[in-house]
N, C-alpha and C positions, 0 to 999 in steps of 0.2 A: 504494500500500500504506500503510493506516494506522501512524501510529508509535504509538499508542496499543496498552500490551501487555493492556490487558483483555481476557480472551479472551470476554468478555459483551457487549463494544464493540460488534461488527457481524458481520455472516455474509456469505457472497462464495459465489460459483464462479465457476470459469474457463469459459467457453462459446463452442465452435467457430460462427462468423464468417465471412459468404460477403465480406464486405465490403461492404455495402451493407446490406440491410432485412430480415435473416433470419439467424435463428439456430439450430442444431442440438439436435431435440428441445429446446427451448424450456421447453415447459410439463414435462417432466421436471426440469430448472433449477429451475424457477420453484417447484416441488411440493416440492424437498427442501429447497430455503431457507427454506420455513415451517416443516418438518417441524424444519431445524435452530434456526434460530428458538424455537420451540418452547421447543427443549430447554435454548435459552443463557435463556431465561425474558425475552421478551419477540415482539412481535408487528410483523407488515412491515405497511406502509400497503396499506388494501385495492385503491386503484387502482396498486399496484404494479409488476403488466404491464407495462401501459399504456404507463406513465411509462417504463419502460426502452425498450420499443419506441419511443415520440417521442424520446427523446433520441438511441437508437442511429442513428436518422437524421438527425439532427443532428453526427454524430461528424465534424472533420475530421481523416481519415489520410489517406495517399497513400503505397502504397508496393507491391512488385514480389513476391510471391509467391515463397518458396525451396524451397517444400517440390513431394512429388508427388502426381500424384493420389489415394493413399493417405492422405493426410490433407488436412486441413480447412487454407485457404492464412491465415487469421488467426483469433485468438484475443482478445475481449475480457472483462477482468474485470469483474466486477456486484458491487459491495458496497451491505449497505445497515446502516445503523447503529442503535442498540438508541434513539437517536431519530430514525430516520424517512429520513434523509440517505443519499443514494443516487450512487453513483456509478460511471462505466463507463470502464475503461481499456482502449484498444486495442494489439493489438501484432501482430508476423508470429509466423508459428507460429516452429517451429523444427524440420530435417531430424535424423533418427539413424541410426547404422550399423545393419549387416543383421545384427546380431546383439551385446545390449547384453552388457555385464559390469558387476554390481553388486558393493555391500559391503552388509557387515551392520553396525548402528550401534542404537545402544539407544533405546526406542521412547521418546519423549516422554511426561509422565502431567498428567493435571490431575484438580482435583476435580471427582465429581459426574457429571454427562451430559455434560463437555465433548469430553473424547476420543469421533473418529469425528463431529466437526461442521466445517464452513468457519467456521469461528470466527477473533475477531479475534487472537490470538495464535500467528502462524503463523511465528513467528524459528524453531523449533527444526527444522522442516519446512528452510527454506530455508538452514540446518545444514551439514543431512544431506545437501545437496545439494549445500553445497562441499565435503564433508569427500569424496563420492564424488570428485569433480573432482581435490581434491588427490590422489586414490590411483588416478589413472588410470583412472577408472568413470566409466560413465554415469550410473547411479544407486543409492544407496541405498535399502537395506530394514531396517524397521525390525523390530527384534525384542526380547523381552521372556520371562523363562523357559523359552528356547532354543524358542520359539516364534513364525512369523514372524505379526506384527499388520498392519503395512500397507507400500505405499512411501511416498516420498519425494512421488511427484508423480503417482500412477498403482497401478491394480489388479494383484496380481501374480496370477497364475491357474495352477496344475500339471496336469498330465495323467499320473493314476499308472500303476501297472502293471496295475491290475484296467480300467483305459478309462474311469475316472471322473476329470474334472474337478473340482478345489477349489482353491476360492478361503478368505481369510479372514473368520473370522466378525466381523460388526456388534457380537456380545454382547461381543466380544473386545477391541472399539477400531476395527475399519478402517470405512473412511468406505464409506458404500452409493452402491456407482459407479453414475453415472449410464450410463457406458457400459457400462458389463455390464448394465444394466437393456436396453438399445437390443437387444444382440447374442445375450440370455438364451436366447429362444424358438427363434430364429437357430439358434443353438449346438445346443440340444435336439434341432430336427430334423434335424441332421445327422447325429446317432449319436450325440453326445456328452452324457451327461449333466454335469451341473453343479450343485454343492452346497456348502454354506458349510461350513469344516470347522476344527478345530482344525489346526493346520498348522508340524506340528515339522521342526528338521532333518534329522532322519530321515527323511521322507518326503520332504522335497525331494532329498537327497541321490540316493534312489532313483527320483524322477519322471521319466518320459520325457521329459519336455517343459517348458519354460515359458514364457509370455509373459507380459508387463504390457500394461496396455492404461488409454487414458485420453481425455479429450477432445482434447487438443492432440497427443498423439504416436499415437492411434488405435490399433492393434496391434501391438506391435513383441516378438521373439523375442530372451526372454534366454538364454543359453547359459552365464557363468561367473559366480560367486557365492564375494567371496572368493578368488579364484584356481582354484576347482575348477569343473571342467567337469560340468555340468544336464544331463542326457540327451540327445538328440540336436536340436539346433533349427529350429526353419522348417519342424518336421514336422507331421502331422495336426491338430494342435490350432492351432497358427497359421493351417495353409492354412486351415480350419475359420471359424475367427474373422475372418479377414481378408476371407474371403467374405461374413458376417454383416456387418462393418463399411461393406464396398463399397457392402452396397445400402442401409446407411441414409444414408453419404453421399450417395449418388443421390436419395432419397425423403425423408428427413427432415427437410428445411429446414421451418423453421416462420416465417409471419412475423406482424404487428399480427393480419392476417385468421385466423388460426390457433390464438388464445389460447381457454383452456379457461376 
């Protein structure tokens, strides 16, 4: 992780990791870090891929898998810098309970198009990640005009009482998950529709359901927010999702041969 707090320094994602030559939805990764890129105003080298692909085979790790088939058994980060400089940290994933407990903590701001990018200033992020820790949570959700923007580490996603699906909006600040892009069409045919939405406590208070969902923790059911208990968990919209997730862990791996 950069110590550098520009948040125009460099763009990153985290990306699921078979351990060896293959990375999850890959060119998904690879399409939003230009997109993000983009928008922090500068541009990734064009044999960019590539390059991450040779190196990732080159990575030495060696280590024992703790997690379960449900998610992806490692995790490496992809940074690349606003000049050019590229870099891949590897790590083991990490397990969660069957059912998380969040807090609420106020959303981070910067100027501009920065909010809602892997951008290089990501303290306030990894925050809101001890401050859950110190209060007995899993994770934090960030919120802003009693309105929830994003989490900490991961997509939060409700299932209300009309049977629709929402997550938050992009126009809003939350980052455009790569894994709800995987699980989107997934989700769709299953019965469940899915829509970016404004996303007050109000309507979470009343949602049936909630999950976050992300590269490294994949689908995981939240249940208490704050101390108060989210509608019922590990219901239809988990099983749902966790369905969608299964089969892109099964199908998804991308490797060098695979780049768009």
């Amino acid at each position: 992780m950069t110590e550098n707090p520009n948040p125009r320094f460099e763009v990153w994602s985290t990306v699921a990791w078979d351990g060896k030559e293959s990375l999850l939805a890959a060119n998904l990764h690879f399409d939003r870090m230009e997109r993000h890129a983009h928008r922090l105003n500068f541009s990734l080298p064009k044999n960019f891929r590539k390059n991450i692909f040779s190196e990732l085979a080159n990575l030495d790790f060696s280590a024992d898998p703790i997690v379960q088939e449900n998610q992806p058994p490692f995790l490496v980060r992809i940074s690349i810098t606003n000049e050019g400089i590229f870099s891949l940290t590897p790590r083991l994933n990490q397990s969660w309970p069957s059912v998380l407990k969040a807090i609420t903590v106020s959303a981070p701001r910067w100027d501009g198009g920065i909010r809602g990018t892997k951008h290089g200033d990501w303290k306030p992020y990894f925050d809101a990640r001890e401050m859950a820790l110190e209060n007995n949570a899993d994770i934090s959700l960030l919120i802003e005009n009693n309105c929830l923007i994003d989490g900490d580490r991961c997509m939060p996603i409700l299932l209300d009482i009309d049977g629709t699906a929402y997550y938050p909006r992009v126009e809003n600040g939350a980052l455009d998950s790569v894994t709800l892009e995987q699980i989107y069409d997934c989700l769709e045919n299953s019965g469940i529709p899915i829509r970016p939405a404004i996303i007050t406590m109000n309507l979470i208070l009343r949602a049936k359901e909630m999950i976050v969902i992300g590269s490294g923790m994949g689908i995981q059911s939240l249940g208490e927010i704050d101390g108060r208990t989210i509608g019922k968990p590990r219901g239809r919209l988990y099983e749902s999702a966790m369905s969608c997730w299964l089969s892109q862990l099964s199908d998804g791996w991308e490797s060098i041969d695979e780049l768009s």
